[in-house]
N, CA, C and O atoms as a printed pandas DataFrame, in Angstrom:
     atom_number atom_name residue_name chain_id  residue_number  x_coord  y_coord  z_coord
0              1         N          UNK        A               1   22.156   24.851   20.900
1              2        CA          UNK        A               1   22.388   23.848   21.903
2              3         C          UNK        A               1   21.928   22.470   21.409
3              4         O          UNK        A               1   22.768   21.715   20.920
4              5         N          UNK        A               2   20.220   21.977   21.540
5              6        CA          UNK        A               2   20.421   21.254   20.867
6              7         C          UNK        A               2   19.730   20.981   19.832
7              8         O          UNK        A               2   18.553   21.196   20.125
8              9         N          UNK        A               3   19.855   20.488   18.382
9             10        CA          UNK        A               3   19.607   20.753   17.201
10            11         C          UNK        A               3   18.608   20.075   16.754
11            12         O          UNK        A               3   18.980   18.911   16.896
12            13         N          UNK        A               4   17.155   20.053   16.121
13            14        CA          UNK        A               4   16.751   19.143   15.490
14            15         C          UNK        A               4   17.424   18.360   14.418
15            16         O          UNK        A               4   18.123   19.016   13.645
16            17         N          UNK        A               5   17.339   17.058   14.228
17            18        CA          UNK        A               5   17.280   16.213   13.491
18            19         C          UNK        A               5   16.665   16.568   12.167
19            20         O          UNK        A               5   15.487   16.915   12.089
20            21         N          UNK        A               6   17.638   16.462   10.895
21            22        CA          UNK        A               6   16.534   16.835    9.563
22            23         C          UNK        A               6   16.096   15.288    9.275
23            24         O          UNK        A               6   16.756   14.270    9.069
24            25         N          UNK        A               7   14.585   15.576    9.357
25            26        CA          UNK        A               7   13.899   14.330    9.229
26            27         C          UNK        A               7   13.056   14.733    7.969
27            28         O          UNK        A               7   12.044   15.428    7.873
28            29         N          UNK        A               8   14.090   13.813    6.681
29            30        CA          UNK        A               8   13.003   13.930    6.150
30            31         C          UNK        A               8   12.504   12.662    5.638
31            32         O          UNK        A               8   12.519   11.775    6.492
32            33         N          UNK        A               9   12.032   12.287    4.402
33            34        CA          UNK        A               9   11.087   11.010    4.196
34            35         C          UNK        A               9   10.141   10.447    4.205
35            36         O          UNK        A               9    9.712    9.662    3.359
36            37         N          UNK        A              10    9.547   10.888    5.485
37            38        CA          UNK        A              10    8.248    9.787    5.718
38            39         C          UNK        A              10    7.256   10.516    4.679
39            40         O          UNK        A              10    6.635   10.070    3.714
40            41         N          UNK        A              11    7.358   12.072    5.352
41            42        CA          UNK        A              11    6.293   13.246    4.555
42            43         C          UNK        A              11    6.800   13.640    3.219
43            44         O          UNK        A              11    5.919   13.852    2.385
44            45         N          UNK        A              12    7.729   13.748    2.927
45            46        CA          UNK        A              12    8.571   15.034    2.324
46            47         C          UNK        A              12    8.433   13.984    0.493
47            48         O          UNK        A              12    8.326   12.783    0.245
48            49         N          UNK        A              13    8.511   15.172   -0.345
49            50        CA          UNK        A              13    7.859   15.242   -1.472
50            51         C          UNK        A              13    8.797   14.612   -2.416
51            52         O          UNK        A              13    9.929   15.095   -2.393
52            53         N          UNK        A              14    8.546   13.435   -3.421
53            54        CA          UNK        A              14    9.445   13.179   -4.270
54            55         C          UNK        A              14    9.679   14.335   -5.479
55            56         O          UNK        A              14    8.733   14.926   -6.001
56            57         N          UNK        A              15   11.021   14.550   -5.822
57            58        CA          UNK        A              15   11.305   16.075   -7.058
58            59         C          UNK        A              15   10.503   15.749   -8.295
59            60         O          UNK        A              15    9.987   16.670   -8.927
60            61         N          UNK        A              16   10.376   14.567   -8.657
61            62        CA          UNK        A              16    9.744   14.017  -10.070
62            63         C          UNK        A              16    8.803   12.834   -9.618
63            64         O          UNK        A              16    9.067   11.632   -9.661
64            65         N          UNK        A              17    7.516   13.509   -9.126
65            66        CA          UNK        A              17    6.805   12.519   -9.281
66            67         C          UNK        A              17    5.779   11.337  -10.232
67            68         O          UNK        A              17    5.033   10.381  -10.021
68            69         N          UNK        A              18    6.324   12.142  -11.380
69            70        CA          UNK        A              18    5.868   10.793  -12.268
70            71         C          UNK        A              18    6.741    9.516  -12.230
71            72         O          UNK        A              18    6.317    8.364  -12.330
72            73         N          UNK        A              19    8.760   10.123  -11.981
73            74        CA          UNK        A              19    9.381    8.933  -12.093
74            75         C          UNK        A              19    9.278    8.242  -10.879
75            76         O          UNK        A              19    9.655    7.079  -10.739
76            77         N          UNK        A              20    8.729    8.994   -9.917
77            78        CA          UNK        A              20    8.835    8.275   -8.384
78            79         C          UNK        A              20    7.015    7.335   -8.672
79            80         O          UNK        A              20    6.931    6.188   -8.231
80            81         N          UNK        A              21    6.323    7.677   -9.069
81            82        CA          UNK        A              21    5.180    6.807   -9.206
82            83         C          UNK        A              21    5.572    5.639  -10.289
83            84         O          UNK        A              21    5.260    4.451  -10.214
84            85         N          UNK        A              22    6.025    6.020  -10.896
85            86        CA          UNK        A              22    6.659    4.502  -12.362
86            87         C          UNK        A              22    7.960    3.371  -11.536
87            88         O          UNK        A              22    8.124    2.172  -11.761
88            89         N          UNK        A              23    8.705    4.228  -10.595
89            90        CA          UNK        A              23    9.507    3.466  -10.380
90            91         C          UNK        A              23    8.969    1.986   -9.713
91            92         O          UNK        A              23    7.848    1.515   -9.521
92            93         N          UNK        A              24    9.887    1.669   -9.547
93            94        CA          UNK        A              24    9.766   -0.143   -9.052
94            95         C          UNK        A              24   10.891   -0.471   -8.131
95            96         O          UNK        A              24   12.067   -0.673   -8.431
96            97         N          UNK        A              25   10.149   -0.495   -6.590
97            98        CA          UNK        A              25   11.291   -0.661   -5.696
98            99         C          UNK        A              25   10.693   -2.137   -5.079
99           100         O          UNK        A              25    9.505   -2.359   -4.843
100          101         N          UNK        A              26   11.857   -3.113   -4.873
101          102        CA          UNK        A              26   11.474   -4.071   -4.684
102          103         C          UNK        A              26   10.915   -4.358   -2.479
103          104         O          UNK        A              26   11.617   -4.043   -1.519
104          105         N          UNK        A              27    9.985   -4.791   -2.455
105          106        CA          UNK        A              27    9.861   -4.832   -0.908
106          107         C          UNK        A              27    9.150   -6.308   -0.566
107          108         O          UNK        A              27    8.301   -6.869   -1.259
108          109         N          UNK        A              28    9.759   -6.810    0.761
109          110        CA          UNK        A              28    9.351   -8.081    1.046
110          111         C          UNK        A              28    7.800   -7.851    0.987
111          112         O          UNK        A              28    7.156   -6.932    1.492
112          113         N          UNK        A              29    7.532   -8.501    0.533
113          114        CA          UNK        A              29    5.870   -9.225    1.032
114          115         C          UNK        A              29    5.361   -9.466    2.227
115          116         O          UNK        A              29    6.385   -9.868    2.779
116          117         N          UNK        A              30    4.618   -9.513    2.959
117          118        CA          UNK        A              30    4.108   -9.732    4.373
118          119         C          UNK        A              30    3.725  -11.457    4.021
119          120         O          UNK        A              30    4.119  -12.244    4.882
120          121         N          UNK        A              31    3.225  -11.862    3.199
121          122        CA          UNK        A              31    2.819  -13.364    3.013
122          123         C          UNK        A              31    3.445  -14.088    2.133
123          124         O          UNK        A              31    3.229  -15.272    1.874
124          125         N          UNK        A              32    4.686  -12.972    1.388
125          126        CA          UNK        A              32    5.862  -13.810    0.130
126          127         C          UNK        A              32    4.616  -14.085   -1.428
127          128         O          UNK        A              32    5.123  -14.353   -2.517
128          129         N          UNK        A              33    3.206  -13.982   -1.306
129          130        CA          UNK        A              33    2.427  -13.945   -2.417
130          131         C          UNK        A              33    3.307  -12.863   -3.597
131          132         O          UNK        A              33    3.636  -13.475   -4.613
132          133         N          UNK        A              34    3.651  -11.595   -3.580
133          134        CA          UNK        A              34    3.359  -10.110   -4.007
134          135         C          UNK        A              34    4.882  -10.386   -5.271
135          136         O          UNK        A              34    5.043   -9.691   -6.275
136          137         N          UNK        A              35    5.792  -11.523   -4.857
137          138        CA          UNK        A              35    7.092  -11.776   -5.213
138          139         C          UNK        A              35    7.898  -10.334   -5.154
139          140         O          UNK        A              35    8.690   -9.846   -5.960
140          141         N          UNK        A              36    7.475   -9.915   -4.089
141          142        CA          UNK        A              36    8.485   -8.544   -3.709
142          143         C          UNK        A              36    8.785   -7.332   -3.655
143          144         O          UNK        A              36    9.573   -6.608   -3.048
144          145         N          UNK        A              37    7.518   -7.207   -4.873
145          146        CA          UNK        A              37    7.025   -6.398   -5.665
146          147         C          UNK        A              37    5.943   -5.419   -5.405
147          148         O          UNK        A              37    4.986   -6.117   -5.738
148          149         N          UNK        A              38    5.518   -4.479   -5.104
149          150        CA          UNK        A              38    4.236   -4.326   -4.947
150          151         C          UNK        A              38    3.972   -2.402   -6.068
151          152         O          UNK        A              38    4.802   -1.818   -6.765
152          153         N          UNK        A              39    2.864   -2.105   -5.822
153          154        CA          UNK        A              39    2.343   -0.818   -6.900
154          155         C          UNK        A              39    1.194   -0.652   -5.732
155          156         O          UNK        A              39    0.401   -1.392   -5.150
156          157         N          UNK        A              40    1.646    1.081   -5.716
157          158        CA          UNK        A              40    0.286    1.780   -5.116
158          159         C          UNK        A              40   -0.303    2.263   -5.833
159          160         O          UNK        A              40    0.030    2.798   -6.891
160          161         N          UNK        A              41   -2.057    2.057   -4.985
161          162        CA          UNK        A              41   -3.332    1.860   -5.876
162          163         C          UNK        A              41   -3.843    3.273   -5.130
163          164         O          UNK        A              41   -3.514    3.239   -3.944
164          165         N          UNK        A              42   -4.282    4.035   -5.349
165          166        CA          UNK        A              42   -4.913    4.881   -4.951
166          167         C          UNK        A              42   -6.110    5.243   -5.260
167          168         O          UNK        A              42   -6.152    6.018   -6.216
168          169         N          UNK        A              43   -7.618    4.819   -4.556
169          170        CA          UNK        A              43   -8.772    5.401   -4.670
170          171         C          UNK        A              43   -9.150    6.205   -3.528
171          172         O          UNK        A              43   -8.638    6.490   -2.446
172          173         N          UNK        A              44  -10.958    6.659   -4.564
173          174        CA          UNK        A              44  -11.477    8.439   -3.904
174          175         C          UNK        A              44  -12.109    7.954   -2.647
175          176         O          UNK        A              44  -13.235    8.080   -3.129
176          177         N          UNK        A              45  -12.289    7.625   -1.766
177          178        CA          UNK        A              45  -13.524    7.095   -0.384
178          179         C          UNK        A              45  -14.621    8.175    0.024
179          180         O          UNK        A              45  -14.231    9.289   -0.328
180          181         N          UNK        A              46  -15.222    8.195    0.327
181          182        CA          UNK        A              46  -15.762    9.201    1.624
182          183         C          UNK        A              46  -15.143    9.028    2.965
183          184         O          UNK        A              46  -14.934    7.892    3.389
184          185         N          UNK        A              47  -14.859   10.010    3.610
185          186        CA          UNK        A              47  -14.505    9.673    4.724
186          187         C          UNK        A              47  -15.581    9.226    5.459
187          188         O          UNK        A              47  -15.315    9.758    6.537
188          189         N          UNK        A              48  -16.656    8.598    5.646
189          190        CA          UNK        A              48  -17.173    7.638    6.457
190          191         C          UNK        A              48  -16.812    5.907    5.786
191          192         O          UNK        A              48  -16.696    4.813    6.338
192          193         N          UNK        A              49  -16.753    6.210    4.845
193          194        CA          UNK        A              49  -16.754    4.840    3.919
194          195         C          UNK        A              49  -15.279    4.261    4.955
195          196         O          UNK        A              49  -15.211    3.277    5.691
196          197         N          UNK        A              50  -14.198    5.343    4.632
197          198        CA          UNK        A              50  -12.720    5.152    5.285
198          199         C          UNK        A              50  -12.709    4.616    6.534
199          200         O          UNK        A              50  -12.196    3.511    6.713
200          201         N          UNK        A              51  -13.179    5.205    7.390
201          202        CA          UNK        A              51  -13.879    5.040    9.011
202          203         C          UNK        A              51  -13.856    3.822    8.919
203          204         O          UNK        A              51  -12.846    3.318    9.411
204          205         N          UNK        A              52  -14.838    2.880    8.317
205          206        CA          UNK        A              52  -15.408    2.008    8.588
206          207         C          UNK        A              52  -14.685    0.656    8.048
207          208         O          UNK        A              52  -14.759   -0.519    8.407
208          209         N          UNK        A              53  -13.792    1.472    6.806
209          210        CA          UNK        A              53  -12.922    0.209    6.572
210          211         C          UNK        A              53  -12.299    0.388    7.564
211          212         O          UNK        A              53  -12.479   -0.597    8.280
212          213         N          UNK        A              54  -11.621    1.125    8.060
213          214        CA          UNK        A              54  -10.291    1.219    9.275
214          215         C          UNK        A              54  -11.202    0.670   10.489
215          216         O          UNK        A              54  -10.379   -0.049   11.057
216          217         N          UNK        A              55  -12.119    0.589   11.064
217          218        CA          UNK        A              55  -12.760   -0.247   11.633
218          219         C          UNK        A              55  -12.923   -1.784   12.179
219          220         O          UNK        A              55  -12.694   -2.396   13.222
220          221         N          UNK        A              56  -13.499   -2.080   10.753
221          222        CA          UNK        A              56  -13.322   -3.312   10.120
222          223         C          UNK        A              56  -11.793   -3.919   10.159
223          224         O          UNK        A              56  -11.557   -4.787   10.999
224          225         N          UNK        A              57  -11.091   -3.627    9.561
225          226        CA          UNK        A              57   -9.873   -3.995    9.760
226          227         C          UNK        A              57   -8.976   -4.059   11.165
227          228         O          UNK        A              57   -8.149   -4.902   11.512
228          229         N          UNK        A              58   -9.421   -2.914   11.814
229          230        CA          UNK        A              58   -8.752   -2.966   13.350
230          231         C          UNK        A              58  -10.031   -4.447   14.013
231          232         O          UNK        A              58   -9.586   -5.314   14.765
232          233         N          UNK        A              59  -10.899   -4.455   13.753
233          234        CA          UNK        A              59  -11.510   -5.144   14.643
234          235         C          UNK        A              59  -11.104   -6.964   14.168
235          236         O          UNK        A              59  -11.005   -7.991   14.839
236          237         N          UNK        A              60  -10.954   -6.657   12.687
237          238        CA          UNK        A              60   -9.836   -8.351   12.237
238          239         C          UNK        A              60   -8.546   -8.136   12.703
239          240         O          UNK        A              60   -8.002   -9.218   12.485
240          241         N          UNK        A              61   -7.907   -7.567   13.096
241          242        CA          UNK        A              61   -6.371   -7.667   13.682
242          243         C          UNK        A              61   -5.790   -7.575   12.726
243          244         O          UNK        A              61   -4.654   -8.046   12.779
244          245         N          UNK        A              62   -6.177   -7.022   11.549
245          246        CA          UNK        A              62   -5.052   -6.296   10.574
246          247         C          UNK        A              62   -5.095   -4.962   10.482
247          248         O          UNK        A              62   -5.698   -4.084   11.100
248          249         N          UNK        A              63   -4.011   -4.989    9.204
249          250        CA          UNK        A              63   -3.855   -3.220    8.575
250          251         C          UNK        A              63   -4.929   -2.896    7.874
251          252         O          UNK        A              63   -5.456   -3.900    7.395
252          253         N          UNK        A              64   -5.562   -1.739    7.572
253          254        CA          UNK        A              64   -5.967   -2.204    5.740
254          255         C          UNK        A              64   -5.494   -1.958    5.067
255          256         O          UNK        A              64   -6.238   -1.220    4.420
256          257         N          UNK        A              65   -4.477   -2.032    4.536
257          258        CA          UNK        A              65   -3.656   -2.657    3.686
258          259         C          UNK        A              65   -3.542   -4.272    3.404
259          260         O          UNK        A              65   -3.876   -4.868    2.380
260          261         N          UNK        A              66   -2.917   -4.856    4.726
261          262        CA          UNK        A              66   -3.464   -6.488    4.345
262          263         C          UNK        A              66   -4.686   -6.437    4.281
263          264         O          UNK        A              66   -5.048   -7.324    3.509
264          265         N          UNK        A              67   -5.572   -5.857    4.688
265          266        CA          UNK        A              67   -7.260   -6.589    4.761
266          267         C          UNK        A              67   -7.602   -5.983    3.345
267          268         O          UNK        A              67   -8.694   -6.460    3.037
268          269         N          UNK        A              68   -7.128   -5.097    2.290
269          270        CA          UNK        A              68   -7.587   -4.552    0.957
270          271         C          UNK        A              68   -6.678   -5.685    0.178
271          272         O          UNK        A              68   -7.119   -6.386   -0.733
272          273         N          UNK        A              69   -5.520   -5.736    0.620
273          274        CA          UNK        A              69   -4.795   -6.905   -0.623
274          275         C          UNK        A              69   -5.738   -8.366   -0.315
275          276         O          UNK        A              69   -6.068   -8.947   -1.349
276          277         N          UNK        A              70   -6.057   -8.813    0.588
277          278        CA          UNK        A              70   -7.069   -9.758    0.529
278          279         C          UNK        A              70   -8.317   -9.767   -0.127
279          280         O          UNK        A              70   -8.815  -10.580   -0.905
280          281         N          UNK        A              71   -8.670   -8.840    0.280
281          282        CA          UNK        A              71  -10.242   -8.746   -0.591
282          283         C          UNK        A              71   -9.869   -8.547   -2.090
283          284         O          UNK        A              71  -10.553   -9.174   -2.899
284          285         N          UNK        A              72   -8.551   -7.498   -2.711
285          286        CA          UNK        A              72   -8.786   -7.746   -4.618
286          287         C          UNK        A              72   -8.190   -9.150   -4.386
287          288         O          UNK        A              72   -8.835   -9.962   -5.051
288          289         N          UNK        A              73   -7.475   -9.570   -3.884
289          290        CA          UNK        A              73   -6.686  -10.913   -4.547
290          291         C          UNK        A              73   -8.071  -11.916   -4.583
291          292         O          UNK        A              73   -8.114  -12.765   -5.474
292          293         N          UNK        A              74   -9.113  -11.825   -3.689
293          294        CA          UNK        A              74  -10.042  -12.892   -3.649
294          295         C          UNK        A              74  -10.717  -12.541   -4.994
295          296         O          UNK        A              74  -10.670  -13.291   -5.969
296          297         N          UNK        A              75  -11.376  -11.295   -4.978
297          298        CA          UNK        A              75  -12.499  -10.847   -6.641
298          299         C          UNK        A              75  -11.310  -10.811   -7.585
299          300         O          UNK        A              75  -11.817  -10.632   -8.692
300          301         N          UNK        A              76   -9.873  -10.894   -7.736
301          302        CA          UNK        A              76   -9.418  -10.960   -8.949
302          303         C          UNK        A              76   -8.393  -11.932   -8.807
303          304         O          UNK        A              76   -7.246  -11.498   -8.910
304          305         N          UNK        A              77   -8.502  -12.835   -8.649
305          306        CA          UNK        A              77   -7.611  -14.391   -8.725
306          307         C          UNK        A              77   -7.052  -14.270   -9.987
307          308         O          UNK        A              77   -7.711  -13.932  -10.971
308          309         N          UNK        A              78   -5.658  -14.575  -10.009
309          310        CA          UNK        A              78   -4.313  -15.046  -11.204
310          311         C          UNK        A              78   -5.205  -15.584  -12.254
311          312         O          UNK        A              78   -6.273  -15.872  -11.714
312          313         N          UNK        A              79   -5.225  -15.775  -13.184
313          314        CA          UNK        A              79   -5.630  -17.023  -14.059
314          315         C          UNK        A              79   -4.929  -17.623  -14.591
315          316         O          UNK        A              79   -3.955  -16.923  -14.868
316          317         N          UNK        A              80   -4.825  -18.571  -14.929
317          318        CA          UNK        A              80   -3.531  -18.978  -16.092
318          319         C          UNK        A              80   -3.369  -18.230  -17.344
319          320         O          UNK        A              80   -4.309  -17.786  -18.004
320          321         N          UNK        A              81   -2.351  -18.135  -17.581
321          322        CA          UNK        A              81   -1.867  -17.362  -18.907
322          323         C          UNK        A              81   -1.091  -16.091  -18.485
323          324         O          UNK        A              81   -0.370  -15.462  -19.260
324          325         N          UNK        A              82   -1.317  -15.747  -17.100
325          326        CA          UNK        A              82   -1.261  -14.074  -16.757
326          327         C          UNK        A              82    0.189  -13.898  -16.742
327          328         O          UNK        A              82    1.003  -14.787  -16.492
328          329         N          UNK        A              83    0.430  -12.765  -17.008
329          330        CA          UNK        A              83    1.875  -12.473  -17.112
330          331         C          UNK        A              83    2.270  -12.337  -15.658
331          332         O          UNK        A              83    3.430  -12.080  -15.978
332          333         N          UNK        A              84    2.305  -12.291  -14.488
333          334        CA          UNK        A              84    2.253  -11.989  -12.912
334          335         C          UNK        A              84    2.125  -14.038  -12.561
335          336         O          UNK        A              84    2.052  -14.464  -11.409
């Protein structure tokens, strides 16, 4: 009668994930800084450490995501010469 929807995507597993981690898909920027571009970073937390960023961040009115691209872009500023 009536059918689920095959939903997949949000969860569902890339077949080759080394080429799906190397690839390069281009996505707007939230502030146009990133030129379109962006690479996921993945570190280990504790989950209290996590908590507290997600915290922190809900209580600034961001993601953390914007509130982590703010904080490296501040400790690792462009320099001249950089290929980026």
């Amino acid at each position: 009668m009536n059918e689920r929807p095959n939903r997949r995507g949000f969860a569902a597993r890339p077949a080759d994930a080394e080429q799906w981690v190397k690839a390069t898909e281009p996505r707007p920027a939230s502030d146009g800084n990133a030129g379109g571009f962006t690479a996921r970073l993945t570190i280990d937390v504790t989950p209290d450490l996590r908590g507290r960023i997600k915290i922190a961040a809900f209580g600034r009115g961001q993601t953390v995501a914007d509130m982590l691209r703010d904080l490296l872009a501040r400790e690792f500023p462009s320099t001249p010469g950089d290929a980026s």
